[in-house]
C-alpha positions in Angstrom: 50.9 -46.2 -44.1 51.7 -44.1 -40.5 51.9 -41.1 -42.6 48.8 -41.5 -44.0 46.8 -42.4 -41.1 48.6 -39.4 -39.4 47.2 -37.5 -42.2 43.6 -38.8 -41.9 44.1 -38.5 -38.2 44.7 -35.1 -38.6 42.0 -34.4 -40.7 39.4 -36.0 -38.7 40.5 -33.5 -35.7 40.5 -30.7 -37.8 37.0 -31.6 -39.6 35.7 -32.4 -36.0 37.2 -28.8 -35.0 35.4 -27.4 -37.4 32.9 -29.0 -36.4 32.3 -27.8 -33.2 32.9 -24.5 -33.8 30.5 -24.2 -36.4 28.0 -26.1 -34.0 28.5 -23.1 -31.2 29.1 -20.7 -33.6 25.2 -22.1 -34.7 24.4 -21.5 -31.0 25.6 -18.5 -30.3 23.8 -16.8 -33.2 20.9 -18.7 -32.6 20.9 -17.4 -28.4 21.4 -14.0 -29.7 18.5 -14.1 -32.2 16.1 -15.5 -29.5 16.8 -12.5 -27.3 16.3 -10.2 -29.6 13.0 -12.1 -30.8 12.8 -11.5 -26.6 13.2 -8.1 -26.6 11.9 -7.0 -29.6 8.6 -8.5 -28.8 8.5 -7.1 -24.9 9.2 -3.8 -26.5 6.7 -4.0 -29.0 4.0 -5.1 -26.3 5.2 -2.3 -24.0 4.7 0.1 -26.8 1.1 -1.3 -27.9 0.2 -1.0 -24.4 1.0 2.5 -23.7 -1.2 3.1 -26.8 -4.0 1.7 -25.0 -3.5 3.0 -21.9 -3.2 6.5 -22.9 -6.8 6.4 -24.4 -8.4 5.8 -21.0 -8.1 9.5 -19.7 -10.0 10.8 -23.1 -12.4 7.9 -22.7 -13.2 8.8 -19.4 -14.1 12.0 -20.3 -15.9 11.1 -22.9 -18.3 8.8 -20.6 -18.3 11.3 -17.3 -19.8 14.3 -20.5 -23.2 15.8 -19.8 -24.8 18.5 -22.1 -25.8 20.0 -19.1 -22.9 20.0 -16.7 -21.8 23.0 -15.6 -18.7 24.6 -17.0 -16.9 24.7 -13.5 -17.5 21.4 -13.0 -16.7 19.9 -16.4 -13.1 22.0 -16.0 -13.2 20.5 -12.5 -13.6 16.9 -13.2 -11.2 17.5 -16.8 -8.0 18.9 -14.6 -8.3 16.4 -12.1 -7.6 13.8 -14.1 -4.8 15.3 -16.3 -3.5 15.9 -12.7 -3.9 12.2 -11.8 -3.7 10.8 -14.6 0.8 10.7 -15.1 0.8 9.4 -11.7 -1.5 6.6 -12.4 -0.2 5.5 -16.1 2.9 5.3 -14.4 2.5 2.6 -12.0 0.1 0.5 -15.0 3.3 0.6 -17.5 5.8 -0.2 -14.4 2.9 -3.5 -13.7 3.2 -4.2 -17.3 6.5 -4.2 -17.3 6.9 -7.1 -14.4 4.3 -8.2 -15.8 6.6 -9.3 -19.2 9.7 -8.9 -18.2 10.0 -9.7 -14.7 13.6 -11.2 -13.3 11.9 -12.7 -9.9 15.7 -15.0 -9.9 18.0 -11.8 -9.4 15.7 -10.5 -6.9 15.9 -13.9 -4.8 19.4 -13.6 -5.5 19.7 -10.6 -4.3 17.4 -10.8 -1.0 19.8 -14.1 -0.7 23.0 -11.6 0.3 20.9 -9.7 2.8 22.1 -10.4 6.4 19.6 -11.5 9.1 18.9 -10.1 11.7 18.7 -10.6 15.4 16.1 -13.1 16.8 14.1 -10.9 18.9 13.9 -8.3 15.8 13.4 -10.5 13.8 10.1 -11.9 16.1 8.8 -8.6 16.3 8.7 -8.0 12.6 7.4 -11.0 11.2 4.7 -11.1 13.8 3.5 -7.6 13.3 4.8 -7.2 9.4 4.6 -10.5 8.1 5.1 -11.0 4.3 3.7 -14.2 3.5 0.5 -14.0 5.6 -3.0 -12.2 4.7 -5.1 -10.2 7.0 -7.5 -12.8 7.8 -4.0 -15.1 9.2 -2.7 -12.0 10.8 -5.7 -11.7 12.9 -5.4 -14.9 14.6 -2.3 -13.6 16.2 -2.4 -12.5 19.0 0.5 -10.2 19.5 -0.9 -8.5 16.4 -4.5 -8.0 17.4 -2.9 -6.5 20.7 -0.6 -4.4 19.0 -3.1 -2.7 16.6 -5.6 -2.3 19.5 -3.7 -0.6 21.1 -2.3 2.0 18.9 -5.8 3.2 18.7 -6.1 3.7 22.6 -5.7 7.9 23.0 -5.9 7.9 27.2 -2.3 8.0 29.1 -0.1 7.7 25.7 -0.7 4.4 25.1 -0.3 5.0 21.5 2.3 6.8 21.2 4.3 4.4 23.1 3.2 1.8 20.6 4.4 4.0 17.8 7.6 4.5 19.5 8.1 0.2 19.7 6.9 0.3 15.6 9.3 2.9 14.7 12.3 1.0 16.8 11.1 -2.2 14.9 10.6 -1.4 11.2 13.7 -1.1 8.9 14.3 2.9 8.3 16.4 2.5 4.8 13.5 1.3 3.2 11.4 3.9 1.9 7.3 1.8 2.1 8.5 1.6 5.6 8.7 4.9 6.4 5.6 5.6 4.3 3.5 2.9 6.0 4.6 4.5 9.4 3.6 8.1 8.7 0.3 6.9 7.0 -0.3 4.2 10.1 0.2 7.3 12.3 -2.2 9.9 10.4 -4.6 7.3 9.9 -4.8 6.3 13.9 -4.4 10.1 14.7 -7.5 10.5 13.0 -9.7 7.9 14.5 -8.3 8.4 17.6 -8.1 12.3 18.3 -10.4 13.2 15.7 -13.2 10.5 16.3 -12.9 8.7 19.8 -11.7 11.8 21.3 -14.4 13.8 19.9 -17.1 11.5 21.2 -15.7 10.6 24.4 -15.6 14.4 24.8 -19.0 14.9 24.1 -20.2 12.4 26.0 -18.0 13.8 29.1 -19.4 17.5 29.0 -23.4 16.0 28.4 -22.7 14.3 31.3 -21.4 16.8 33.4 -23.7 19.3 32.5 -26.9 17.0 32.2 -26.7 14.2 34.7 -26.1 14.7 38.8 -23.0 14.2 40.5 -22.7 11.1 42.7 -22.1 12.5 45.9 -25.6 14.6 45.2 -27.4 11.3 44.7 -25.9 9.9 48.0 -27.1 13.1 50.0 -30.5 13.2 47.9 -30.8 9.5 49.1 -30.2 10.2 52.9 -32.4 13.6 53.1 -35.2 11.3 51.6 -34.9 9.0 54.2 -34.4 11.2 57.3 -37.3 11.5 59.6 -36.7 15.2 60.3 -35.0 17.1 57.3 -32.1 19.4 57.9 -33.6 23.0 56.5 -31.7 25.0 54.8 -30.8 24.2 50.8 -27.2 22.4 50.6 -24.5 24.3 48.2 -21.6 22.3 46.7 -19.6 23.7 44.3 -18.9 20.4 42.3 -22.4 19.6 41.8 -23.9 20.9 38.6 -22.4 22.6 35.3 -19.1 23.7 37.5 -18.6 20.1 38.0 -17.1 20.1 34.6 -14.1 21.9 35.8 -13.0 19.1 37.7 -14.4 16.4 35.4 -14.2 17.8 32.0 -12.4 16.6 29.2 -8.9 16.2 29.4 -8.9 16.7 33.6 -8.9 13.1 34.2 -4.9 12.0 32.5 -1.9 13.6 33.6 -1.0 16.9 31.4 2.7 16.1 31.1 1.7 12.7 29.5 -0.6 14.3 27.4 2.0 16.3 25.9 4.3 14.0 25.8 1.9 11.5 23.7 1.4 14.7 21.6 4.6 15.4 20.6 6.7 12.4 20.9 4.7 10.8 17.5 5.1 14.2 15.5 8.5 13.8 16.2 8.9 10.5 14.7 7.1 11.2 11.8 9.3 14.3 10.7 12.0 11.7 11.7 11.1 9.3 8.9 10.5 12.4 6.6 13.9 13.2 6.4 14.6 9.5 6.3 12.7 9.5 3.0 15.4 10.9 0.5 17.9 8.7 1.9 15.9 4.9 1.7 15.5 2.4 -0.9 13.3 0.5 -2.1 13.6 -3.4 -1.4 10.8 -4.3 -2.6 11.1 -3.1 -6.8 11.2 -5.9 -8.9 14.0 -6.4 -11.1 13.6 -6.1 -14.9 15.5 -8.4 -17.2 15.9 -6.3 -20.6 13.5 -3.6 -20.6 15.4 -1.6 -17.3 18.4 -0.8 -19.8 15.7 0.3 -23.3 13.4 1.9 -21.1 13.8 2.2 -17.2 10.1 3.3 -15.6 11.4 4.0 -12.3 13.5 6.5 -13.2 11.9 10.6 -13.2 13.8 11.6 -16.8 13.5 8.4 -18.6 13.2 9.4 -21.7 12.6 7.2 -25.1 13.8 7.3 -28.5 10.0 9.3 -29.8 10.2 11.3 -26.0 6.1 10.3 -25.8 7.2 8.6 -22.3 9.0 11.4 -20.9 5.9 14.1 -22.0 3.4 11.1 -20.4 4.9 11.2 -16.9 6.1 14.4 -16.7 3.5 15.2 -13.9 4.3 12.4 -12.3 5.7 13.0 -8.5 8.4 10.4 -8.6 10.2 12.3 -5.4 10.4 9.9 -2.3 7.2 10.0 -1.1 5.2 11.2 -3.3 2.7 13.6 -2.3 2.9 12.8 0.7 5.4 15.7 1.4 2.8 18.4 0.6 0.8 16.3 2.8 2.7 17.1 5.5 3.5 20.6 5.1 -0.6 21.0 5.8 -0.5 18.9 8.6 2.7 21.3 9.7 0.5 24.4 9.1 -2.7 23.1 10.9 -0.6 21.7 14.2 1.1 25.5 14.5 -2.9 26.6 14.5 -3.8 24.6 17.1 -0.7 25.3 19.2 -1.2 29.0 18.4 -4.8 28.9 19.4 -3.6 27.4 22.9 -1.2 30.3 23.4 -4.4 32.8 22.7 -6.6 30.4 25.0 -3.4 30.9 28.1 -2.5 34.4 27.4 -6.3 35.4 27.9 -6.6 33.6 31.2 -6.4 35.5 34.1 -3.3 35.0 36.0 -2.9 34.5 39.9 1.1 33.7 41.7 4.5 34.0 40.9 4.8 31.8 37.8 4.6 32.7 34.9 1.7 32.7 32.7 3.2 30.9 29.9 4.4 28.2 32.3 0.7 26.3 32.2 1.3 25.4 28.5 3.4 22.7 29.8 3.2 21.9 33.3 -0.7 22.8 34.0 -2.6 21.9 37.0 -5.8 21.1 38.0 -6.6 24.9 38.4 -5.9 25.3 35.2 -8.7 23.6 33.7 -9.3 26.0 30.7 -5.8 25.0 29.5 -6.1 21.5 29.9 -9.4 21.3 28.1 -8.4 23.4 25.3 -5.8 21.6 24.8 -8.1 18.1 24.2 -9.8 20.3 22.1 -6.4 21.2 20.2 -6.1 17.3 19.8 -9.5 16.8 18.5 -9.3 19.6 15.8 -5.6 18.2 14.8 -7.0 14.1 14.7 -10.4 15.8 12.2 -7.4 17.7 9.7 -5.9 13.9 9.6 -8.4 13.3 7.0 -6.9 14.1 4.3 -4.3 11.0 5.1 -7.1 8.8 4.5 -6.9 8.5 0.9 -3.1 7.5 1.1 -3.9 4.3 3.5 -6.3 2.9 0.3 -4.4 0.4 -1.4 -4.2 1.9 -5.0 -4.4 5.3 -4.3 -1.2 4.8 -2.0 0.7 3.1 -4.7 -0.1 5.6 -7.0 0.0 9.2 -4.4 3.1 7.3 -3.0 5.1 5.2 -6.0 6.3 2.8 -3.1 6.1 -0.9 -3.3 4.9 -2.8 -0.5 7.3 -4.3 2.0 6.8 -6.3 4.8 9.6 -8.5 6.3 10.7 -12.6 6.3 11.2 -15.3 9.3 14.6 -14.1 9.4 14.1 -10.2 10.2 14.7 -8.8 6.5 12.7 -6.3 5.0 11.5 -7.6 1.2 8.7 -7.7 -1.2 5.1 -8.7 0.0 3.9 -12.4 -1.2 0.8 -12.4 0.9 -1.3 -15.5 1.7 -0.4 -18.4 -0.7 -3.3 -19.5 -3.4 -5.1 -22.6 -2.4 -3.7 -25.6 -4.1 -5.7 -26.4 -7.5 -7.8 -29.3 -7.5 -6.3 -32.2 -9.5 -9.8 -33.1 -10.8 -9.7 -29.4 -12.1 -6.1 -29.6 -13.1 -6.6 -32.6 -15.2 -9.5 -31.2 -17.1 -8.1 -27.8 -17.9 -4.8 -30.1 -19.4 -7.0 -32.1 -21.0 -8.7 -28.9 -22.7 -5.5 -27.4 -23.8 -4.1 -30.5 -25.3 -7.6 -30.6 -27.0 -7.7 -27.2 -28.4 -4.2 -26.7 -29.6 -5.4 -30.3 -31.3 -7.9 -28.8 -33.2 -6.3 -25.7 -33.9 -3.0 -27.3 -35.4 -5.2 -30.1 -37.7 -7.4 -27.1 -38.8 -4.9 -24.6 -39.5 -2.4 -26.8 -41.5 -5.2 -28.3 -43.4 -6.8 -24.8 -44.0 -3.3 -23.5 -44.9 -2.6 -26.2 -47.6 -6.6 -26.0 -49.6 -5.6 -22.2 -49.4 -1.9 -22.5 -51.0 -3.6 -25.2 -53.7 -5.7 -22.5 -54.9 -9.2 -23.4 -53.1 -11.2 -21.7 -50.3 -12.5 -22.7 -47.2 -15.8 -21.1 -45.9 -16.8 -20.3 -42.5 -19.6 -22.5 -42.2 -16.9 -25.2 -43.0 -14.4 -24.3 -40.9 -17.3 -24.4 -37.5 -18.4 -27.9 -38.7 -15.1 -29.2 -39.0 -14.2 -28.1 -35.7 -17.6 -29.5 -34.0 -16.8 -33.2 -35.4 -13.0 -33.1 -34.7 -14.2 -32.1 -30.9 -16.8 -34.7 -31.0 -14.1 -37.5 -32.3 -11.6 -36.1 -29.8 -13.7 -36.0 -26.7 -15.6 -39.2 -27.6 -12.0 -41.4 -27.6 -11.4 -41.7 -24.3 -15.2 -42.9 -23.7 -14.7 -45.7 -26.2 -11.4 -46.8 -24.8 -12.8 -47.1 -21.4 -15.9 -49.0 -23.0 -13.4 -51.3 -24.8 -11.5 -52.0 -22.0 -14.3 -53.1 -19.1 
């Protein structure tokens, strides 16, 4: 009898044994089929919507055709978006991508091993940078408002010095922040030099030309009052048009802080230039599947048919973006301007033992050709700034740039940009759009199964069947809950 208990015994573990390892065995294969269900389906929706998306640039030249449009322009319009057009498709298919296959749990797993930093760096950056607030909650800041303000203040180097305190703050391995720096600094640059400077120094020459001096108001006033004139006509050399050489443009600030100011952001900006090749970016999503079949951030990713590679292969996917070429201008225009203050200098006539070259940086008041040339220097760099504009639009900068936006958390560390949370839906709202799925998939199931089996019988439904059906199943569905409630009061 022990033996065969033993024996049963035995067989029970070995049957339950088996049992188990059928059962993972069973779960294993059924995992592995449900990511490639997973996969095969992303892949198949990725593909579908490259299809799509690659029919937009002929489509848009379809609609944008005119019998009459001149050739020029029609070749114009045509190779401007085949330029564009790589750059753009690239940053839709990396969207679609997060869109279906985003891993937002590795990414919070990896901003969790991301040191913090120090408290007062990490005040300054989520004050000015913060990544969970809007524009609308940024402006009720006050440290914000301030800082902004004042980086568009072009008198004594205010703004420089501004720029100096950003580019101490920001984190300079990640690659938006440098971008958002440079871009910041063209687009203030522009509005600063290239429209407050022009106007104020408008304003300043109309005024010195047009209106009376003060003191010849105070001396009109006393003549005027005087019971016995004092003949003889009064000469002062800073009255009239030669007051301007005293009260120009650019005679008011001090000329060494108006080079400084000058140089000391150009500086920076090459800084973070050569900052670019060497940064990161910490705010990319992760992928969960499709980064190892098809990987859109990389420049040669290629697929099995090629179509992808041949699709981006205008893309600029260098760090940056354009914005490198950008530069290189903005290089070329600032050696203009310096060269046409060497011609303006070397022109002047020359008095004393210094030399002439010596008022480029340490000009005085004498020198008031110098110094106002030199505003006007400033004011035809800050107009040239223009062509930064583009790049501080939202898309375009995404898609001139490839960099995600960045800003940084409570504790100091650069990540990906939330913005403002979405108001919190309305339960009423909530409740009724539950209540409408539940009703719909109702409807759907009873109609589909029922449609399905007259079908497999060998009948036929017709349309005008399958509406009514669907109308009185509604009715009988939404008209439940009323009756219940009637019932029960």
């Amino acid at each position: 009898m022990q033996s065969l208990s033993h024996v049963i015994h035995r067989a029970s573990d070995t049957v339950g044994t088996w049992t188990d390892n059928l059962q993972a065995s069973y779960e294993e294969r059924k995992s592995k089929v449900k990511e490639f269900v997973q996969v095969w389906m992303k892949v198949q929706v990725k593909h579908h919507m490259q299809i799509l998306v690659d029919r937009i640039p002929p489509y848009l030249k379809e609609k944008l055709h005119d019998p009459y449009m001149p050739a020029c322009v029609k070749r114009f319009l045509h190779r401007t978006i085949d330029s564009i057009w790589p750059d753009v498709r690239h940053e839709i298919m990396w969207e679609v991508s997060v869109m279906i296959d985003g891993d937002q749990k590795a990414y919070d797993e990896g901003q969790g091993h991301v040191p913090e930093q120090c408290c007062l760096l990490a005040f300054f950056r989520h004050r000015l940078f913060p990544y969970d607030k809007g524009i609308w909650e940024c402006l009720r800041d006050p440290a914000f408002v301030v800082v902004n303000i004042l980086c568009y203040v072009p008198v004594y180097g205010i703004w420089a010095w501004m720029f100096l305190l950003i580019f101490l703050i920001i984190d300079k391995r990640d690659e938006y922040q440098l971008v958002y720096f440079i871009l910041s600094f063209k687009g203030c640059q522009f509005f600063s030099w290239g429209i407050i400077k022009g106007l104020a120094g408008f304003v300043q020459y109309f005024a010195c030309v047009t209106f009376p001096n003060l003191n010849d108001l105070v001396k009109f006033r006393r003549l005027l009052f005087r019971p016995t004139p004092v003949p003889g006509p009064t000469s002062d050399p800073t009255s009239g048009p030669s007051r301007c050489m005293t009260n120009g443009p650019g005679m008011a600030e001090s000329y060494p802080i108006l080079v400084a100011s000058w140089l000391l952001p150009l500086v920076l900006v090459w800084i973070c230039m050569i900052l670019l090749p060497y940064s990161e970016e910490k705010g990319r999503s992760k992928l969960k599947t499709l980064r190892d079949s098809e990987d859109e951030t990389a420049p040669n990713a290629n697929n099995a048919d090629g179509t992808q590679s041949n699709a981006t292969r205008g893309a600029k996917f260098t760090a940056g973006g354009y914005l490198r070429r950008m530069l290189i201008f903005d290089l070329v225009v600032f050696v203009l301007c310096v060269g046409l203050l060497c011609v303006i200098v070397w022109t002047q006539p020359h008095t004393g033992n210094n030399s002439q070259l010596s008022s480029l940086y340490n000009a005085t008041d004498d020198n008031w050709q110098v110094k106002q040339t030199f505003y006007c220097c400033q004011f035809i760099y800050g107009l040239f700034s223009i062509v930064f504009v583009p790049f501080n639009l939202p898309f375009l900068q995404v898609v001139l740039t490839h960099t995600v936006p960045t800003a940084y958390d409570k504790q100091g560390r650069c990540c990906k940009f939330k913005g403002a949370d979405p108001p919190e839906p309305d339960k009423e709202e909530e409740e009724f759009q539950r209540g409408s799925s539940r009703l719909l998939s109702k409807i759907k199931g009873d109609n589909f199964m029922s449609y399905l089996e007259t079908t497999m019988a060998g009948g036929s439904v017709s349309l005008q069947e399958m509406q009514t059906n669907i109308r009185s199943r509604a009715n009988n569905l939404t008209s439940k809950p009323e009756n219940q409630e009637e019932a029960t009061v």
